[in-house]
C-alpha positions as CSV (number, residue, x, y, z in Angstrom):
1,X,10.0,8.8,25.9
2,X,6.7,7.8,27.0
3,X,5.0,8.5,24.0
4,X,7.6,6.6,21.9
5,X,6.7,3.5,24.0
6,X,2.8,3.9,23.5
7,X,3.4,4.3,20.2
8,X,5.7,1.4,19.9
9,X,3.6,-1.0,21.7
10,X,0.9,-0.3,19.6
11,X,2.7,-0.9,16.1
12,X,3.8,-3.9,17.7
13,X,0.4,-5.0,19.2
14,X,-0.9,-4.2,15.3
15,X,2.0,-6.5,14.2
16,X,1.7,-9.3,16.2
17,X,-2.2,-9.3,15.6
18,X,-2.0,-9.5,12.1
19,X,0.7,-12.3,12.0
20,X,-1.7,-14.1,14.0
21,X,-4.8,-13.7,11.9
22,X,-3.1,-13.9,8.4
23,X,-1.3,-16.9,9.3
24,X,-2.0,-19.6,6.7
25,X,-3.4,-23.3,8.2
26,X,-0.5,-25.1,6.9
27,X,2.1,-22.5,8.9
28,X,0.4,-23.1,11.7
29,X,0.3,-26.6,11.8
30,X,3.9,-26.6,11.5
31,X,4.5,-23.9,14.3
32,X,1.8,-25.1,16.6
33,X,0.5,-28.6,15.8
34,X,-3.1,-27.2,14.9
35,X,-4.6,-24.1,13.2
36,X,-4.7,-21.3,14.5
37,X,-7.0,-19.2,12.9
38,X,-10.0,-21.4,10.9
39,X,-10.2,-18.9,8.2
40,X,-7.2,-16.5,8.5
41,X,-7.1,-13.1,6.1
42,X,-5.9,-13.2,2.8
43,X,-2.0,-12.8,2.5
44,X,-1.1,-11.6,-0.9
45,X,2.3,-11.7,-0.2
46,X,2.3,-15.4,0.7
47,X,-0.2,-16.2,-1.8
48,X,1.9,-14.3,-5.0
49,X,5.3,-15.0,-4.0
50,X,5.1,-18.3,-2.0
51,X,2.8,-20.7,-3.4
52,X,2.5,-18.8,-6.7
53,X,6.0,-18.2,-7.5
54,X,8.6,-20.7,-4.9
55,X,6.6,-23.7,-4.4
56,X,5.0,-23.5,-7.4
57,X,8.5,-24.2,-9.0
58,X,8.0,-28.3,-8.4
59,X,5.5,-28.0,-10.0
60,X,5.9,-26.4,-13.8
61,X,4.2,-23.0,-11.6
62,X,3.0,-21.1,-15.0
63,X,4.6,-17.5,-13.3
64,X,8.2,-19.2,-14.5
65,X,10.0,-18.2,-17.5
66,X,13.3,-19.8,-17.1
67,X,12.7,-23.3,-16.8
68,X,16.8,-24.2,-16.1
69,X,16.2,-21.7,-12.7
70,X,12.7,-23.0,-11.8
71,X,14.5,-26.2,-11.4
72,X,16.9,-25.5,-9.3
73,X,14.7,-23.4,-7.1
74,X,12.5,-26.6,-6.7
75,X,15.6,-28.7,-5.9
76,X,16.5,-26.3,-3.2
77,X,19.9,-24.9,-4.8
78,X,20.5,-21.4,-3.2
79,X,20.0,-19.2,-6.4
80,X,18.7,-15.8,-6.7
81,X,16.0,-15.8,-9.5
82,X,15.8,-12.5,-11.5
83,X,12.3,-11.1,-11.4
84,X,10.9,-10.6,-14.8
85,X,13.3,-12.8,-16.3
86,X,13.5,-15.8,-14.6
87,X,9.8,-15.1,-13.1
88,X,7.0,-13.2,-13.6
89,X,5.9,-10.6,-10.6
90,X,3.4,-8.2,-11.3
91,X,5.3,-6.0,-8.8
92,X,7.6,-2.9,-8.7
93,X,11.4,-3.8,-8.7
94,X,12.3,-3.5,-4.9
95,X,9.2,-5.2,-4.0
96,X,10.1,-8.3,-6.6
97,X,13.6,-8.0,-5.1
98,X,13.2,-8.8,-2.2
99,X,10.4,-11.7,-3.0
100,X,13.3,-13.4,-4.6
101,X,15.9,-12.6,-1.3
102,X,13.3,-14.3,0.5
103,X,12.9,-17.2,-1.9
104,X,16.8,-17.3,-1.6
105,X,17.6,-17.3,2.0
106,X,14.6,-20.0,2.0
107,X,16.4,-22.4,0.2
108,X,19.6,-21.3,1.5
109,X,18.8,-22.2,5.2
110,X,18.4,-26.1,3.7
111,X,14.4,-26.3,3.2
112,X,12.5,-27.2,-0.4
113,X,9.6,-25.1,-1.6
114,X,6.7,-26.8,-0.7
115,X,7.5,-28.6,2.7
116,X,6.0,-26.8,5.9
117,X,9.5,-25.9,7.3
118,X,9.6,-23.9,4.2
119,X,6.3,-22.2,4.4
120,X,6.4,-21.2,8.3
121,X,10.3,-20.0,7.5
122,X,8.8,-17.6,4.7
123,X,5.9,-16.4,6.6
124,X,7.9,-16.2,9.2
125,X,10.6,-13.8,7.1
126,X,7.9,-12.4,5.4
127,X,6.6,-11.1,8.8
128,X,9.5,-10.0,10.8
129,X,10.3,-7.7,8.1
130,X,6.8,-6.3,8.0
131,X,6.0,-5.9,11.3
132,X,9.7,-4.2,11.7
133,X,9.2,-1.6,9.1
134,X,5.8,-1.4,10.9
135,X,7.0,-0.3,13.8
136,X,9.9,2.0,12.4
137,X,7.2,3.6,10.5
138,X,5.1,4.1,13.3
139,X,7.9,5.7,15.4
140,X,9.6,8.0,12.7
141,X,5.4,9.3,11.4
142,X,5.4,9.8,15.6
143,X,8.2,12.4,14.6
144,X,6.4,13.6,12.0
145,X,3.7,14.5,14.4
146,X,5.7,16.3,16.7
147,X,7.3,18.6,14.3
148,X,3.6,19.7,13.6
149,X,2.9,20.1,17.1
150,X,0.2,17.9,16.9
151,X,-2.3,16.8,20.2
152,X,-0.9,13.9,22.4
153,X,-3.4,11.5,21.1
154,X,-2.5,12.6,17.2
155,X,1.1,11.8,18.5
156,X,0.1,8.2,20.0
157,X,-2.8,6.9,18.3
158,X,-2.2,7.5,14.4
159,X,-1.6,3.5,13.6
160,X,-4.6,2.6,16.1
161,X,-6.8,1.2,13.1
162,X,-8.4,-2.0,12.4
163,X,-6.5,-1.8,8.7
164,X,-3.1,-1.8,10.5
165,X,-4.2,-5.0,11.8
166,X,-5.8,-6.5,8.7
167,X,-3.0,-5.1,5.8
168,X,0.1,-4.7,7.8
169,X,0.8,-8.4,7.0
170,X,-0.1,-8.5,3.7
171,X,2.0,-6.9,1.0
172,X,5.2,-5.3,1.9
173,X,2.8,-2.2,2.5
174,X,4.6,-0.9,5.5
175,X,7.9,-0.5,3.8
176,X,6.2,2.0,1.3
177,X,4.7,3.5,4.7
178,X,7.7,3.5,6.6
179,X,9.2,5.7,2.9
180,X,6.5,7.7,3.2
181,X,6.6,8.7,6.9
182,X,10.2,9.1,6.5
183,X,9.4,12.0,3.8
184,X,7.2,13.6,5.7
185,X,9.5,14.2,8.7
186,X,12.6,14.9,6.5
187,X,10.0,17.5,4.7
188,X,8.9,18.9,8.3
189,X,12.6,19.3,9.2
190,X,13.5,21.2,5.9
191,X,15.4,18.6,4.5
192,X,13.8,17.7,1.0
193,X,16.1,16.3,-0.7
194,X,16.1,13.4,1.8
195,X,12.1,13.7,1.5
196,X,12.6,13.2,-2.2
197,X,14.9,10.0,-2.0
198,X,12.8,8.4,0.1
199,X,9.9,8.9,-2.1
200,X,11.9,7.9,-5.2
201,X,13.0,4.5,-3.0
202,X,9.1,3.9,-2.4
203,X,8.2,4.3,-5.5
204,X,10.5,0.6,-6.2
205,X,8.0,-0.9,-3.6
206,X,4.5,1.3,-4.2
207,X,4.3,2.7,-7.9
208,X,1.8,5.2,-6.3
209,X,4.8,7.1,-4.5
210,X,5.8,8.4,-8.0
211,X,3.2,11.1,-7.3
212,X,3.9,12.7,-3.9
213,X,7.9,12.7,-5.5
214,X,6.4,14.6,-8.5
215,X,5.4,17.6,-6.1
216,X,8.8,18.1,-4.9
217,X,9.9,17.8,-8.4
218,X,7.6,20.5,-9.9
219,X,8.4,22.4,-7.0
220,X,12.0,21.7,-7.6
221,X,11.0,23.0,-11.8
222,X,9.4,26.0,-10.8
223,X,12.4,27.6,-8.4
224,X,10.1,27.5,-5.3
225,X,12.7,24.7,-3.4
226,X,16.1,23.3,-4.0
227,X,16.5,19.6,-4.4
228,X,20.0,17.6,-5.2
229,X,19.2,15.3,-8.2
230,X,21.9,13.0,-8.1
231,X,21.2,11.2,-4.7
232,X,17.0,11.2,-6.1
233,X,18.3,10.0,-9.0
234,X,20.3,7.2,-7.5
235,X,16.9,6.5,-5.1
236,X,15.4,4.8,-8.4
237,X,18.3,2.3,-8.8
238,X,16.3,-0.3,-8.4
239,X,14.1,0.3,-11.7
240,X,17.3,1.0,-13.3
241,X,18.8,-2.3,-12.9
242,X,15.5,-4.3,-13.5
243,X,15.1,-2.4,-16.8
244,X,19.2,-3.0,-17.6
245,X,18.7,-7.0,-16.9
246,X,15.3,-7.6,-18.3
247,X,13.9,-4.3,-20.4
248,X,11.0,-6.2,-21.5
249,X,9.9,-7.2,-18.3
250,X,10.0,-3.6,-16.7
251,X,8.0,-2.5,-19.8
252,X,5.6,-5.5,-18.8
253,X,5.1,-4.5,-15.6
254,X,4.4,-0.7,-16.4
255,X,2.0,-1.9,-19.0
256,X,0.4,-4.0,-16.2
257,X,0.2,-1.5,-13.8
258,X,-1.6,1.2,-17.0
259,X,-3.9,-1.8,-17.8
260,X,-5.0,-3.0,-14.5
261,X,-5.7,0.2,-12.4
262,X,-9.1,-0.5,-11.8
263,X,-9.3,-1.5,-8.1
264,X,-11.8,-0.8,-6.0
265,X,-11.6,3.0,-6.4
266,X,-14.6,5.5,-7.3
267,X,-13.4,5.0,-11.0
268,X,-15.7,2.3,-11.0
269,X,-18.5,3.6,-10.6
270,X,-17.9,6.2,-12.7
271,X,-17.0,3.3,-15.2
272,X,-20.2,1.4,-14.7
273,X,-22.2,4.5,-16.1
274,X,-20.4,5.9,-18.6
275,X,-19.1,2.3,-20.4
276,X,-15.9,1.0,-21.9
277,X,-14.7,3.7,-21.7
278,X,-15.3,5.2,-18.2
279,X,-11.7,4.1,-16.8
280,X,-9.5,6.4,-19.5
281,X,-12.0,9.3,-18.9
282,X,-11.3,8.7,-15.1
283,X,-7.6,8.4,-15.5
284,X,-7.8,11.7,-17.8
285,X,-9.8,13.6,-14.9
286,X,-7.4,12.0,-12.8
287,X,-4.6,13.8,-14.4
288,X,-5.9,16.8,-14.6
289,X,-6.6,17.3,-11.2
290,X,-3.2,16.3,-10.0
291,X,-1.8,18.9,-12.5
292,X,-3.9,21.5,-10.6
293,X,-2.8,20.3,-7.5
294,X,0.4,20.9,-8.6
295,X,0.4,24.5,-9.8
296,X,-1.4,25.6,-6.3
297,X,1.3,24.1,-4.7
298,X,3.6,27.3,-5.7
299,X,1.8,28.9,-3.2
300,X,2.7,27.5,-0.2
301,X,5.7,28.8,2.0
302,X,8.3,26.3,2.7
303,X,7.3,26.3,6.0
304,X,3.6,24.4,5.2
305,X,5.0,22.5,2.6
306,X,4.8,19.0,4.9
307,X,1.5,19.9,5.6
308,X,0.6,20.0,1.7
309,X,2.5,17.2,0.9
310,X,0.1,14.9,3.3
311,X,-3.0,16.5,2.5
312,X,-2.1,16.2,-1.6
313,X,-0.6,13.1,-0.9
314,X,-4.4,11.9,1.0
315,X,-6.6,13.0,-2.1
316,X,-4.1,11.6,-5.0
317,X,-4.7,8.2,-2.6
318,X,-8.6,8.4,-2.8
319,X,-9.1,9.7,-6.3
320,X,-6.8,7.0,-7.4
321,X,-8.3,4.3,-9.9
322,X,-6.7,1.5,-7.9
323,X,-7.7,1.9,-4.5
324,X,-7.2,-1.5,-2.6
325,X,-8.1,-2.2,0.9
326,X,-4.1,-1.8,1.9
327,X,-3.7,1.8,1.1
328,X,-5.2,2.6,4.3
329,X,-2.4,1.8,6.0
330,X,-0.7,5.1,4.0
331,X,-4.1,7.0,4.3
332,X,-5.5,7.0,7.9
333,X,-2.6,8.0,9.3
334,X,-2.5,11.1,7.3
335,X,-6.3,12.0,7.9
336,X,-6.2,10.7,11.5
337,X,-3.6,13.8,11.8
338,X,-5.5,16.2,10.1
339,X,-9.1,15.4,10.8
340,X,-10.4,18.8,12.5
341,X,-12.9,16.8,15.0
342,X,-14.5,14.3,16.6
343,X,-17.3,13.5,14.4
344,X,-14.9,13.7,11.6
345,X,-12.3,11.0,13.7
346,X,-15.5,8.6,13.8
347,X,-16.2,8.8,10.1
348,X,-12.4,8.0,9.8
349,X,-12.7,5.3,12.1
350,X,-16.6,4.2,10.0
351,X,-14.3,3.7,6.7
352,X,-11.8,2.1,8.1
353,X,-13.6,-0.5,9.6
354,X,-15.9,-0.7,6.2
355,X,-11.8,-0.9,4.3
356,X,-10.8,-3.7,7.4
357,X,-13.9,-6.1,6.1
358,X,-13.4,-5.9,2.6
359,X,-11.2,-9.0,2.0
360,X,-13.1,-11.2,4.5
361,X,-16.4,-10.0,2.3
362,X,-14.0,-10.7,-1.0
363,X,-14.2,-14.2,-1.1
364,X,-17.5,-14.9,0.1
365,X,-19.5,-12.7,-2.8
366,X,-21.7,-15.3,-4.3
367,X,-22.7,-15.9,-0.4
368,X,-23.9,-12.4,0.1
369,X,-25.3,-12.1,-3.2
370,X,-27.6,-14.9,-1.9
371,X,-28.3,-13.4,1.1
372,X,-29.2,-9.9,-0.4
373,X,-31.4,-11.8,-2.6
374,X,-33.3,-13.8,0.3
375,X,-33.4,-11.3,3.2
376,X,-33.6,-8.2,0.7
377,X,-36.0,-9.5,-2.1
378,X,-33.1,-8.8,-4.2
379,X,-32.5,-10.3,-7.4
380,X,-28.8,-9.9,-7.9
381,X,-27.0,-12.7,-10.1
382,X,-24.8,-15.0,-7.9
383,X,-21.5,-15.6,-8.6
384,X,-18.4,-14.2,-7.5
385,X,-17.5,-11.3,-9.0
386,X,-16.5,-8.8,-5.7
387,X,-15.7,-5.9,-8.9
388,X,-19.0,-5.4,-9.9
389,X,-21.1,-2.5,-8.7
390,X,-23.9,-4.8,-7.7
391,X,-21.8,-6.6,-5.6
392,X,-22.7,-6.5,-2.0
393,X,-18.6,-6.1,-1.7
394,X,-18.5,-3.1,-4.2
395,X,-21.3,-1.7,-2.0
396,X,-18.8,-1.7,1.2
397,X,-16.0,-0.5,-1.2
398,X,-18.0,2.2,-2.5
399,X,-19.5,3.5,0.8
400,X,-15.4,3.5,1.7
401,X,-14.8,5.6,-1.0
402,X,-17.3,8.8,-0.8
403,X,-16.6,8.9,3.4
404,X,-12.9,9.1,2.7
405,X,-13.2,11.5,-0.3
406,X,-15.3,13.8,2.0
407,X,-12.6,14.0,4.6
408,X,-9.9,13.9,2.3
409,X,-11.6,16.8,0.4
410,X,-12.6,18.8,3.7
411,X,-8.6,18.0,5.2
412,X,-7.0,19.4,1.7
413,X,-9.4,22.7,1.5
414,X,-8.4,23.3,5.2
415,X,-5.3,23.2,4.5
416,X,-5.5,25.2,1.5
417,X,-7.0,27.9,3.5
418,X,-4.3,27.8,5.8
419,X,-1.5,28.5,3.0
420,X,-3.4,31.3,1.3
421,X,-4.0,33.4,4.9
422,X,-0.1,32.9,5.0
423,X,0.8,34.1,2.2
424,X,-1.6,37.3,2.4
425,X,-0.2,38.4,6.0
């Protein structure tokens, strides 16, 4: 019991911290009477589904495609817009669903997009269900932890990160952690097909979930676990009805997701040296080392299988093309778990603090280009363009990168290890 409290207080202290410092001026002029925060963190929820989807409805907002709806929404008529068809979200279908529950009960509780009632109700919304699948998250991954018989301070501290802070109010991230967590413990308890409906919900919210469920599929294939298809099945309900309602728009957002994988993962620098066409050769190496993942997975005993899940599930993360600043809220908990000591803990702790200033650094890159030129006799072009590798931001990113591919790589051979002496006693 007293561990569940530490660990409760600190999701929540993580929560509360980050509603503070990604509140937007405007909400807090409306909740307080002043700002808050000068220059609060980015909040791509707010940002996307707020100004660039609800208030941007009184306003002929170019993310509209039905014009009749767009109206309405501006006039503050409780309707439920249709992502893909009535706007466009470059999000998976759970995720877009409930941006438009939120841009429902918005206008449902009497405010108009653009007033500041209506932007400190949504970031208000917004929050509370963040911050509650936050803690949730942090108190089922607490189970998780226990079922490995993990240290006390494995148990406690697994969300103590500066990225819980600085992503948990961001992007409806802690739901896909909070599907993710729950997969684990249902998978350390035996119970996989529960593991694999979770994963198959996440996937609505976090495309990226689609490969952690195709483990326990293969596994599933190959006869080395049994898994109930119908309730995994009915797990992706939410794709199903997007792609009934609006086919082209789930097709969109597929192709979007194909076409636009290059974020801030090591594929770019492995794009920047070998040209155009560096991403597909990334994507192709991508895939091949998942499949071989895959196969050695049919070597693990039932009883480890958790513990290959999280340690597959931490290297498909970081060998990802898209790796944005939010996916440590996924990853550092798993390596935090499995890191085997102290000096690997502080590189943990080194990345994550390089992951937590990435967004700050985003939006100031023509700043530090200048700066690198003046204090480093650089002569770096200055603009903003945080993708490029000769962006001071890319150099952050980058550094990120090849400290968590080294633990991620030394967690996953551990573990490897581990399953092979089991299955030669």
């Amino acid at each position: 019991m007293k561990e569940r409290a530490v660990v409760l207080l600190v999701a929540l202290f993580a929560g509360l911290a980050a509603f503070i410092i990604h509140m937007p001026p405007e909400v807090s002029v409306a909740l307080f009477g002043r700002k808050l925060i000068q220059a609060p963190f980015y909040d791509d929820f707010y940002q996307s589904v707020y100004n660039g989807v609800y208030a941007s409805s009184c306003s002929g907002g170019e993310n509209w495609i039905n014009a009749q709806v767009m109206r309405a929404v501006c006039e503050g008529v409780p309707v439920f817009p249709v992502p893909y068809s009535d706007y466009k979200l470059n999000q998976p279908p759970l995720y877009a669903l409930i941006a438009s529950s939120m841009i429902y009960l918005s206008n449902a509780v009497g405010y108009k997009p653009g007033t500041p009632q209506a932007g400190a109700f949504f970031y208000i919304l917004q929050s509370v269900v963040e911050v509650s699948f936050l803690v949730v998250a942090a108190l089922v991954y607490h189970g998780f932890t226990v079922e490995l018989n993990a240290p006390i301070q494995r148990r406690v501290l697994s969300f103590l990160f500066p990225s819980m802070v600085a992503y948990s109010v961001y992007s409806l991230d802690t739901l896909s952690l909070f599907l993710l967590a729950s997969s684990l413990y249902f998978a350390s308890r035996g119970r996989l097909t529960y593991s694999a409906i979770a994963l198959a919900v996440g996937s609505s919210v976090n495309a990226f979930l689609f490969i952690p469920l195709s483990l326990l599929l293969y596994l599933n294939a190959v006869g080395n676990v049994k898994l109930s298809y119908l309730p995994v099945v009915a797990g992706l309900i939410p794709y199903t009805v997007l792609g009934v309602l609006t086919p082209s728009g789930l097709v969109g957002y597929f192709t979007y997701v194909v076409d636009n994988s290059l974020n801030n993962g090591l594929a770019v620098i492995f794009n920047y040296f070998a040209g155009r066409d560096g991403y597909g050769y990334w994507v192709g190496l991508y895939m091949t080392i998942l499949f071989v993942l895959l196969t050695l997975s049919g070597a693990v005993e039932e009883g480890g299988l958790s513990t290959y899940m999280a340690s597959f599930t931490a290297l498909a993360i970081v060998l990802n093309p898209s790796l944005p600043p939010q996916s440590l809220l996924l990853l550092a908990p798993l390596l935090y778990v499995y890191t085997p000591g102290t000096n690997e803990q502080l590189l943990l702790y080194t990345a994550d603090f390089l992951n937590t200033m990435i967004i700050p650094m985003w939006f100031k890159d023509s700043t530090l280009r200048y700066y690198a030129n003046l204090y480093l006799g650089l002569n770096l072009p200055v603009y903003d363009q945080p993708w490029s590798l000769d962006s001071p931001v890319q150099w952050v990113v980058q550094a990120r990168n090849v400290v968590l591919l080294a633990l991620s790589l030394g967690v996953f051979t551990e573990r490897i290890k581990r399953v092979i002496k089991i299955n030669k006693s």
